[in-house]
C-alpha positions in Angstrom: -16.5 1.2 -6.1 -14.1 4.6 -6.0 -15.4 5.1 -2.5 -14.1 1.5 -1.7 -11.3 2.0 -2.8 -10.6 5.3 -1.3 -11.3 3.9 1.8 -9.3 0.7 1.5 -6.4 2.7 0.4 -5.9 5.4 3.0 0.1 4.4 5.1 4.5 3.3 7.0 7.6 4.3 6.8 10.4 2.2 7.8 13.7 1.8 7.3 13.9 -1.9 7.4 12.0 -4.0 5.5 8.3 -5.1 5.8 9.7 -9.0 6.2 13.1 -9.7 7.8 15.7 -12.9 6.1 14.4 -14.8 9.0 10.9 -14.2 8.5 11.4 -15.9 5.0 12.8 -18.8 6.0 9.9 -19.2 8.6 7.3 -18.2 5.3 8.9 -21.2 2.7 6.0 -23.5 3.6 3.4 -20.5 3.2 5.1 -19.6 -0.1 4.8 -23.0 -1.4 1.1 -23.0 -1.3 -1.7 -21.8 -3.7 -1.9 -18.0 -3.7 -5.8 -18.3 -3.4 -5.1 -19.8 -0.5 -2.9 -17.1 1.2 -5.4 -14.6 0.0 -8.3 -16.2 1.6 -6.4 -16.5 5.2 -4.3 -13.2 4.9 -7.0 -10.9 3.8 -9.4 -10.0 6.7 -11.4 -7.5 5.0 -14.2 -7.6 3.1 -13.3 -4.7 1.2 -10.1 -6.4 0.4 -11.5 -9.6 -1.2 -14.1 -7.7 -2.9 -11.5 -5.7 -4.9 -9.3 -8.4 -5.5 -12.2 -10.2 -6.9 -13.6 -6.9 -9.2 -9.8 -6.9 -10.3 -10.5 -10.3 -11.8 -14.0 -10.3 -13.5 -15.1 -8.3 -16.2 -16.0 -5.6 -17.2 -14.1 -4.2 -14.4 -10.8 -6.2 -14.9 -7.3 -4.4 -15.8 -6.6 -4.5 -19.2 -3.3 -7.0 -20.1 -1.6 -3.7 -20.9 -2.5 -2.2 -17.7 -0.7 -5.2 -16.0 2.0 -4.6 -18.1 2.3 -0.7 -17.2 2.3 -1.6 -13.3 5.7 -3.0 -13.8 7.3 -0.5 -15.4 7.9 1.4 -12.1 6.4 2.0 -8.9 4.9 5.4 -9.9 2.8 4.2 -12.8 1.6 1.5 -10.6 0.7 3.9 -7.4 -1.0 6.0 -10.0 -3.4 3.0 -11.8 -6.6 2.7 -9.4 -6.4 -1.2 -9.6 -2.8 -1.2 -9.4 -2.8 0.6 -6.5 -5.5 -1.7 -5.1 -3.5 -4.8 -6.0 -0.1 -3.5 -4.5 -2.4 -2.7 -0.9 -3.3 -6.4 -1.2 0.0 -7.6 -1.9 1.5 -5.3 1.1 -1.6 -6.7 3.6 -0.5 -10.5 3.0 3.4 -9.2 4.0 1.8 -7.4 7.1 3.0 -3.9 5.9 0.2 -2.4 4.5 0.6 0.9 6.6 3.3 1.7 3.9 0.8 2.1 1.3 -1.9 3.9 3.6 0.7 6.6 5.1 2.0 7.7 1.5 -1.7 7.8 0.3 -2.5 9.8 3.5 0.1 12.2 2.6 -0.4 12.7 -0.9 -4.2 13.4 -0.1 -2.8 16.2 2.9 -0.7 17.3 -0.3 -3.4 18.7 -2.5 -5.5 20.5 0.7 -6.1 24.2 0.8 -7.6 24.9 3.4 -5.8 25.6 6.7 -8.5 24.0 8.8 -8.5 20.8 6.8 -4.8 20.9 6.9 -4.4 21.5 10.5 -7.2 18.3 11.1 -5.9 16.2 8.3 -2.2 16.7 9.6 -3.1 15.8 13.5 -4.8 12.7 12.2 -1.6 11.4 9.8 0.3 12.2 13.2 -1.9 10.0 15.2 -2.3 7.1 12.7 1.3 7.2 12.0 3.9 8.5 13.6 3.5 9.5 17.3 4.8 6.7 19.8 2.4 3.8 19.9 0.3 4.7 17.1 -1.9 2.1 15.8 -0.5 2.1 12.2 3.0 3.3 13.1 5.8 3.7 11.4 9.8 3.3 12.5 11.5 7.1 11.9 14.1 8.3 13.4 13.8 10.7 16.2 15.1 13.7 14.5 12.5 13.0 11.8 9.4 12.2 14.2 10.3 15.8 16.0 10.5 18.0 13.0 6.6 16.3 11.9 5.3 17.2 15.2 7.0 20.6 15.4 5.5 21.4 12.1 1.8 20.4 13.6 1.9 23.7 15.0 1.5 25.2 11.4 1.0 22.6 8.8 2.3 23.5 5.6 1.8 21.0 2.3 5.5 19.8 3.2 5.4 19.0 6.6 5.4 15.2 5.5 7.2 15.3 2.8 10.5 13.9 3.9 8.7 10.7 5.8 7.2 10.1 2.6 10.0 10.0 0.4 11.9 7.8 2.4 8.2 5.2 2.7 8.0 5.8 -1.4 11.7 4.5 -1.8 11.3 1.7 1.2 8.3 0.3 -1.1 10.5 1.0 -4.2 13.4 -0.6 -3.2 11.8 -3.5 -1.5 7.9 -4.5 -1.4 7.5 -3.4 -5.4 10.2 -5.8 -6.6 8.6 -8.7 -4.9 5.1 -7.7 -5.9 6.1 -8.1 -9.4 7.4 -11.1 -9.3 4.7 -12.4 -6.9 2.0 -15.0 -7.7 -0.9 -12.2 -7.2 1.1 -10.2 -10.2 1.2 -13.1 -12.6 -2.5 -14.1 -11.0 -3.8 -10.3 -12.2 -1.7 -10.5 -15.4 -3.5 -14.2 -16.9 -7.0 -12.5 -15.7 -6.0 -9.6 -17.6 -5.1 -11.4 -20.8 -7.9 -13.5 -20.0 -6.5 -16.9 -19.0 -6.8 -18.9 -16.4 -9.1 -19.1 -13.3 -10.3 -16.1 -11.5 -9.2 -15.5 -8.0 -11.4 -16.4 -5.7 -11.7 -14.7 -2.4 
C-alpha cells in the first residue's frame, strides 16, 4: 500500500488559485450534489479510489484523532500518510493536483545524496513541472523558471526551494482551507469516529 501511495503522491506552483470566482459559480450545481458522486466522476484513477476507499474501512482507517490533527495545519496534514492521500484527492476533484505532486517531488529531491540522482531527479522535476509546456506545469514567473533551470547545471538540495515555498503557501492559503471544510473532510472524519456510510468509490 506505501508503494501506492508513493506513487499516487509524486506536484504546481501557482500564484493564482486552483479554481477562479467564476469557476465557482459555474461549480454551485456540482457542489450541491453527493460527494460520492463527485468522487466517482472526478477521480480517474484506480489508485485514487482504492485509497480513498482503504481510508474508509478498517483496520486501515485514520483514527478520529488523526482527522482531527489534519486540521490543525497544513504541515501536520502533509506529514500523515492518509492525510496526505486525502488532500491529493481533494486537490484531483479541483483539477490542481500538480500542487501536491511538485512539493512531494521536491521534498523527495531534498533528502538525495547523490549527485547522479540529483542531477536525474532535478531534470525530471524540470520536465514534469516547470519548463514551458510541461505536462504537469506550473505558472512561475520568469525570473523564477530561469534561476531553476540555471541551477540544472549543478543541482544543489536548494535549487527548488523557492518554487516550493511559494506552492506550500498557495496550498496553505487556499486549497487547505477548503479541504477542511469540504464534504470529503467531514466524510473521512464520521469514518474515522466510525459513523456513517463508507465512501464508495
Amino acid at each position: 500500500m506505501r508503494e501506492n501511495l508513493a506513487c499516487v503522491l509524486s506536484q504546481n506552483m501557482a500564484f493564482t488559485d486552483c479554481m477562479k470566482p467564476t469557476d465557482f459559480a459555474a461549480e454551485k450545481g456540482i457542489k450541491r450534489k453527493n460527494w460520492r458522486n463527485r468522487i466517482r466522476f472526478l477521480l480517474k484513477t484506480n489508485s485514487s479510489k482504492s485509497i480513498l476507499h482503504l481510508m474508509t474501512t478498517r483496520p486501515h482507517r485514520p483514527t478520529a484523532d488523526d482527522v482531527q490533527q489534519w486540521a490543525q495545519s497544513l504541515d501536520r496534514l502533509l506529514s500523515h500518510k492518509y492525510g496526505k492521500a486525502a488532500f491529493y484527492i481533494f486537490l484531483k476533484s479541483e483539477y490542481c493536483e500538480e500542487n501536491i505532486e511538485f512539493w512531494t517531488a521536491c521534498e523527495e529531491f531534498r533528502i538525495l545524496t547523490s549527485k547522479k540522482e540529483m542531477a536525474s531527479k532535478a531534470n525530471s522535476i524540470y520536465e514534469d513541472f516547470i519548463q514551458n509546456e510541461a505536462p504537469k506545469e506550473i505558472n512561475l514567473d520568469f525570473h523564477t523558471k530561469n534561476d531553476i533551470a540555471e541551477s540544472l547545471h549543478e543541482p544543489t538540495t536548494a535549487c527548488f526551494l523557492s518554487a516550493q515555498r511559494k506552492v506550500y503557501s498557495l496550498m496553505e492559503n487556499n486549497s487547505y482551507p477548503r479541504f477542511i471544510y469540504s464534504d470529503l473532510y467531514k466524510e473521512l472524519s464520521a469514518a474515522a469516529r466510525g459513523e456513517g456510510k463508507h465512501i464508495k468509490s
